[in-house]
N, C-alpha and C positions, 0 to 999 in steps of 0.2 A: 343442542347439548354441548356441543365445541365450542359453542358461543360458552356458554357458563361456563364450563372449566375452564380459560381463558380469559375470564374476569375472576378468578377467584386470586384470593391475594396471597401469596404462598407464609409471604411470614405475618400473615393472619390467622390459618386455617386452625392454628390451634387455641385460639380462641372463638375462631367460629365454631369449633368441634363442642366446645365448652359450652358454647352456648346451645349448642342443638343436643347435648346432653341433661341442661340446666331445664331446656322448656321438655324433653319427656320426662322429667323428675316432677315436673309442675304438673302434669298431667295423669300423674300413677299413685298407687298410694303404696305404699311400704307395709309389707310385714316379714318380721324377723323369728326365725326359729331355730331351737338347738334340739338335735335330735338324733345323738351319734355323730359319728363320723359323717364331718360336712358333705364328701363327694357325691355318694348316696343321695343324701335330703337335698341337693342341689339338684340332681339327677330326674327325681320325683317330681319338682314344681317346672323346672327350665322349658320344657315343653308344653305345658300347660297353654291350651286357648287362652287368650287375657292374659300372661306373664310377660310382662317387656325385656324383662332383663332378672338375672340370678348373676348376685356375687357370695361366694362363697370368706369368709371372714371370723372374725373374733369378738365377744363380747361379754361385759356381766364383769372384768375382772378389772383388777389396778391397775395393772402396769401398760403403762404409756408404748405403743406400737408394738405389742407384742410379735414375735418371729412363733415360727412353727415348732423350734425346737422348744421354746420357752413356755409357751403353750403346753406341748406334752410333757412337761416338767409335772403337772398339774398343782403348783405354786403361783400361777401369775391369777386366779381365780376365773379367768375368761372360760368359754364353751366355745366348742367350734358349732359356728351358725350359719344360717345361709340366710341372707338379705333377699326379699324379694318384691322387686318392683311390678305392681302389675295394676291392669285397669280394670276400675270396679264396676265396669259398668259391664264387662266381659264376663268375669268370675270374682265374685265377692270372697269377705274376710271368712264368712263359714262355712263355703266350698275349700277354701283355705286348711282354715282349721280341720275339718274332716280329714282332707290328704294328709296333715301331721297328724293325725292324733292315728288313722289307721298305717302310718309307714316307718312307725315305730313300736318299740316296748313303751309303754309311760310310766310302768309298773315296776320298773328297777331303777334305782337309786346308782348315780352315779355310772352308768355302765350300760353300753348297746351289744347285743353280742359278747365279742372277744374282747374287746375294748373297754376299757376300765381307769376311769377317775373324773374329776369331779368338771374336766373337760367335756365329758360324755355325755355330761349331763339332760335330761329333758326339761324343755324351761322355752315359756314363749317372752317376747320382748314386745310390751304393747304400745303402742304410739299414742293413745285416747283414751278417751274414757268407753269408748265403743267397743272398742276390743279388747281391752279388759273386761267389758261385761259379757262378751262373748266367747273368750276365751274361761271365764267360770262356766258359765253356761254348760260350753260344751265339756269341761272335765267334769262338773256335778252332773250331767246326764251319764257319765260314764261309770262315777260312783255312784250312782243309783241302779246301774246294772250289774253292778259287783266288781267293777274293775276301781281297782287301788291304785290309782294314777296317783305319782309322786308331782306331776309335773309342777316347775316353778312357773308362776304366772307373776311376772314382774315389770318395772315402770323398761322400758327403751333406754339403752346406756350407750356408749361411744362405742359407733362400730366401727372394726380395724380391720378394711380387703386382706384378707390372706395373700402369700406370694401367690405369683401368676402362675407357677406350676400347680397348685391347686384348683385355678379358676378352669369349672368344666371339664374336671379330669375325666369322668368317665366315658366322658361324650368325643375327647381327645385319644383315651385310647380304644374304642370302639372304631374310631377313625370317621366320627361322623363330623369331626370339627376340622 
């Protein structure tokens, strides 16, 4: 082990990081959700069996690297979302789907709880054509049992990591991180 750390090349390491970032991105698949207040819906997936990784972030709206205050402006059109990289061969996109659809309301327009605009939004962000059909799927099985899911089911748009005091809040002040 002394041996490796002592070949590593220091003003390399950050592109070796990059790289060992690059190949679990190769190896996971992505799905994106807005469902309230990011911390929460971060909260719900980040321990899941099969999740490699949760960033919590912005997306859906205009404006180029949205901040957090600009965000709750609810002017820049973005949702606060949680990115979620995980492996499919662990837990799939409709085990996925299930944990959004039951760890929210889908049924209010604009608004989780307390929390109110079009940031709040419920809206999944699809990567495929697979998950677009699964993500109908699963809201038409829900309107079929009387529930009036608003949710936006839309194409995947430019996602913006939230500051790093967001990333894993509740898991930071539980003091599990």
């Amino acid at each position: 082990m002394l041996r490796s750390l002592s070949r590593l090349n220091p003003s390399r390491l950050g592109s070796q990081l990059a790289i060992s970032r690059t190949l679990i991105r190769k190896m996971t698949s992505t799905a994106v959700f807005g469902a309230g207040c990011f911390w929460g819906v971060e909260e719900k997936f980040r321990t899941l069996k099969g999740v490699k990784e949760t960033q919590v972030g912005y997306a859906g709206g205009d404006t180029i690297n949205p901040t957090y205050e600009q965000v709750c402006t609810d002017r820049t059109g973005h949702a606060e979302v949680v990115k979620i990289n995980y492996d499919a061969k662990q837990v799939t996109y409709k085990e996925l789907l299930d944990i959004f659809w039951k760890s929210h309301d889908p049924t209010t327009l604009n608004r989780q709880g307390p929390d109110v605009g079009r940031q709040y939004r419920s809206v999944i962000f699809y990567a495929d054509e697979e998950q677009e059909k699964l993500a109908h799927q699963t809201k038409n099985a829900l309107i079929e049992k009387g529930i009036k899911a608003v949710t936006d089911i839309v194409p995947s748009s430019k996602f913006y990591p939230a500051e790093d005091y967001h990333q894993k809040y509740i898991a930071k002040r539980k003091g599990i991180l």
